[in-house]
N, C-alpha and C positions, 0 to 999 in steps of 0.2 A: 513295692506299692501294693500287692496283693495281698502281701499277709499283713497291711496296715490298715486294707478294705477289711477282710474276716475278723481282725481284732474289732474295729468299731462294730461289725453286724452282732458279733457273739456278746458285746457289750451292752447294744440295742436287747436283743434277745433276753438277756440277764437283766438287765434294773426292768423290763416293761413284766417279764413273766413271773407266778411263784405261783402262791396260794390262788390268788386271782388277780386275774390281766391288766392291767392298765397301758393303756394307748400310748406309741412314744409321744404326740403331740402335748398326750395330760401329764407324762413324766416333765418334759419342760418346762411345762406351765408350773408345777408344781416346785422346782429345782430353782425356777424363779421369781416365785411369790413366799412370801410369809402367810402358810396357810396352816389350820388345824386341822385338817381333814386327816382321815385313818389314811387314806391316802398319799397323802402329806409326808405322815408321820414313817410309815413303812418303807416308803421309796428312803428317805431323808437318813432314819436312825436302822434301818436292817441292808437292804436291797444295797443302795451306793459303799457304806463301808466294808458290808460284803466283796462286794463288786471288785474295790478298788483291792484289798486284803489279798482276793486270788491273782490277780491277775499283776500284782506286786512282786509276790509270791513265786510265781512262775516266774519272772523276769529275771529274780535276784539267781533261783536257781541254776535257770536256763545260761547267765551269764558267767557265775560260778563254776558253771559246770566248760564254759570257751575257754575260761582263767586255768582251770587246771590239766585240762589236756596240754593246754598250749605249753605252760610252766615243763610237765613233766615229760611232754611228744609222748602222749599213748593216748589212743583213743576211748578204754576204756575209763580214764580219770576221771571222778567225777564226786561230790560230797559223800552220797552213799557208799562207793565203792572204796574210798580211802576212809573211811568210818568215821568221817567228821561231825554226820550226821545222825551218827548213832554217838558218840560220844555227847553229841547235843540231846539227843534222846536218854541217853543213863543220866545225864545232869538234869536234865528237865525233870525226872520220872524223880530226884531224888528232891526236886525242890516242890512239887506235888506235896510229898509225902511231910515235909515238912513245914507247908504253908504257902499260897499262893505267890506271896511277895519274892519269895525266894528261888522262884523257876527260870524268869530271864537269867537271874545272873547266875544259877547253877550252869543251868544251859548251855551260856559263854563258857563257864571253867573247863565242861565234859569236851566241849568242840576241840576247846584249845588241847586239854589232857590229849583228847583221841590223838592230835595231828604228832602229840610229839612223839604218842606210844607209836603212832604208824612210823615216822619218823627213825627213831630208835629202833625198832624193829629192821626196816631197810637199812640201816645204815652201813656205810663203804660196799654197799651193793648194788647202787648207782639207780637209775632209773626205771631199770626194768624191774625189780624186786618190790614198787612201790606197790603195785597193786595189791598183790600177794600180803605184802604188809597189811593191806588195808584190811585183805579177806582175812587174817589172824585179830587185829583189832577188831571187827567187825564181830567177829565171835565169841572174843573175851568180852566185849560189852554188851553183846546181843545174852551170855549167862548172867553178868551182873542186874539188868533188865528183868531177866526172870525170876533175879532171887529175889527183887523190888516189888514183882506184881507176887511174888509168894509171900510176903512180910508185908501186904499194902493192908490185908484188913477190907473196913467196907469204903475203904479206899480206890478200892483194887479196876473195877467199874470205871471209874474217872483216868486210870492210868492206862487199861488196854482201851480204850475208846480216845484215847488222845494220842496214842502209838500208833492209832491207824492214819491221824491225816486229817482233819474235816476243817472246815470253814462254816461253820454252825454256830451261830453267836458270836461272829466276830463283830466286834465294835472302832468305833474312831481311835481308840485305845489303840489297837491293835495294829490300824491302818496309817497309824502315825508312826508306831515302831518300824513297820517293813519300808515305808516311806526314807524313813532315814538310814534303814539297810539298805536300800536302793544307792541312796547315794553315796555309802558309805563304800559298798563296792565296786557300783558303775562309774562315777567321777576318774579315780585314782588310777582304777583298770582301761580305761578310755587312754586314759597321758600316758601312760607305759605300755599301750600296744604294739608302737613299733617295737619296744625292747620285747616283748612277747612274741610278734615276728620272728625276733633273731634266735631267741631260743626255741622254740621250737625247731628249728633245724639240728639239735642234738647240742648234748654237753659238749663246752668247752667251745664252743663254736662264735656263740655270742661274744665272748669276752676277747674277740677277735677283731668285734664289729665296735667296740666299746661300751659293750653292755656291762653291768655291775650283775652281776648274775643274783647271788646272796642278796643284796641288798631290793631288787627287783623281787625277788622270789620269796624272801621272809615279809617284805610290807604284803602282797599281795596272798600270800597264805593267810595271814592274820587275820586281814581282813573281808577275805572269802569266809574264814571261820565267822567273823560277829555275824555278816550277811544270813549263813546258815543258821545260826545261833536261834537270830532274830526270830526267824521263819519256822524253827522246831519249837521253839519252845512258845508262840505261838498258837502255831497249828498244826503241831506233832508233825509226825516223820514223813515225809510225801518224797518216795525214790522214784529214781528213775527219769525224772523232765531233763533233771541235767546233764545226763549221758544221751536222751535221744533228742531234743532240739539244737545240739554243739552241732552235731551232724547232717540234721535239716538245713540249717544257715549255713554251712558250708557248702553243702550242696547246690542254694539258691544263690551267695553272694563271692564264692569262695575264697582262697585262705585269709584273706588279710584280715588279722585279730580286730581291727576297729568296726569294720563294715558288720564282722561275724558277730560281736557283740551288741550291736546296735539290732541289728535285724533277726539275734537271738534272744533279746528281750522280749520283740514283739511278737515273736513266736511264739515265743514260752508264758506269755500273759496269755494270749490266745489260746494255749493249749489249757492253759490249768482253770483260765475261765469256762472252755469247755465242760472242762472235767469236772468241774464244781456242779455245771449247771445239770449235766448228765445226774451226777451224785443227788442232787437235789429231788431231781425226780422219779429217780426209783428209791424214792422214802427215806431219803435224807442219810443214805450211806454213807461213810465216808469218801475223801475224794480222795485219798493217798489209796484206795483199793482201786480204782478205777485208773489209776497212772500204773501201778504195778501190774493190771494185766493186759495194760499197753505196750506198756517200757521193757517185762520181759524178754516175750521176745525177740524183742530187737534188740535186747543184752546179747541174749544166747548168739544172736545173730554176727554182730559185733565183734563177742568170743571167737564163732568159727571161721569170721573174715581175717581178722590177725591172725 
């Protein structure tokens, strides 16, 4: 209930605040009339699809980030740390460079490449080699990245300012896409929680319980990948919600995958609305810098608790 209060308050806060205030009573008013006012115009075409874009954003991540501890039992697991999202990041940065059309669905290709280099790389080394994997993918794609913004030209601008994170001109465009990342990984990941349940408890365990492990674990990679995809290529690289709200909603609801996803949505839309609004107001920084010197931290932290 309480991180359902903070999400509405941080949502209040966000469409009424920006350049200048308007009153939640004139935001309503405005949300439900047909009016031409600048007012109108700014809550309607910036302010809400903003709004909705972050706090999407944060949900898919946040829940992305339950799907793959649980899948793997490690608490670091999370898009960034198995390079999914950097693999969305090298495909995004290479669909930049070759024309705006071509960034979602590069985006998708690099998530998917990363998962299966992470993949390949762990492979018959069972679960705990995963992460490890990821920090190797993570590295190989984090030089390809760099020879991208050295070969971008006066390109180059547009690709490190899209690598940081922001929600700055996002549009209904934008907020229709994460919308159906939303459901594209919250629906499917909700009906296979209890299978999520079982594996977490370690390999081989599940298939005990009659879980389909493989088949459970490839739908749900996949489509953690589009989810991510969606969201980088987007609104560039934003680490870290998904490794530290898995842990907040554990904390608050604990372990059962379905409760932890539900109430790490609305965490993780809370947090990254936050973080937007923060962003916003020390002069439109990006918001992926303000989650990384959050999320640090309590990476490092994480690290020295395992």
């Amino acid at each position: 209930m309480l991180p359902a209060i903070i999400l509405i308050a941080i949502s209040v806060w966000r469409i009424s605040s920006g350049e200048w205030d308007i009153s939640f009573p004139d935001v309503i008013r405005f949300l439900l009339t047909d009016s031409n006012s600048p007012e109108a115009i700014v809550i309607n075409s910036v302010r809400l699809p903003r709004l909705l874009c972050s706090l999407l954003t944060g949900g898919i991540l946040s829940v992305s980030g339950v799907i793959l501890q649980g899948l793997l039992a490690n608490p670091l697991a999370e898009p960034y740390t198995l390079g999914i999202a950097s693999g969305a990041a090298f495909g995004a940065a290479i669909g930049i460079l070759g024309g705006a059309f071509m960034v979602m669905p590069c985006a998708f290709a690099g998530a998917i490449g990363a998962l299966i280099l992470t993949g390949a790389i762990a492979r018959n080394g069972g679960r705990e080699r995963i992460i490890l994997a990821g920090v190797i993918s993570n590295a190989v794609l984090s030089a390809g990245v760099t020879f991208l913004k050295a070969v971008a030209g006066d390109k180059i601008g547009a690709v490190v300012m899209w690598l940081m994170g922001s929600f700055s001109g996002a549009g209904w465009g934008d907020a229709r896409a994460v919308m159906a990342g939303a459901v594209i990984v919250g629906v499917p990941a909700y009906v296979m929680g209890n299978a999520l349940d079982a594996m977490s408890l370690g390999e081989d365990r599940a298939s005990v319980l009659g879980v389909n492990e493989g088949f459970v674990r490839g739908v749900l990679l996949v489509l953690t990948s589009i989810g991510v995809a969606l969201c980088v290529s987007s609104f560039g690289v934003i680490g870290f919600v998904g490794l530290l709200v898995p842990h907040i909603s554990r904390g608050i609801v604990g372990a059962n995958h379905r409760r932890v996803m539900v109430n790490a949505f609305v965490v993780g839309a809370g947090l990254m609305g936050l973080a937007d609004g923060v962003a916003q107001r020390m002069g439109e920084i990006p918001a992926g810098v303000i989650t990384a010197v959050a999320g640090g931290p309590f990476f490092c932290w994480v690290l020295a608790k395992k």
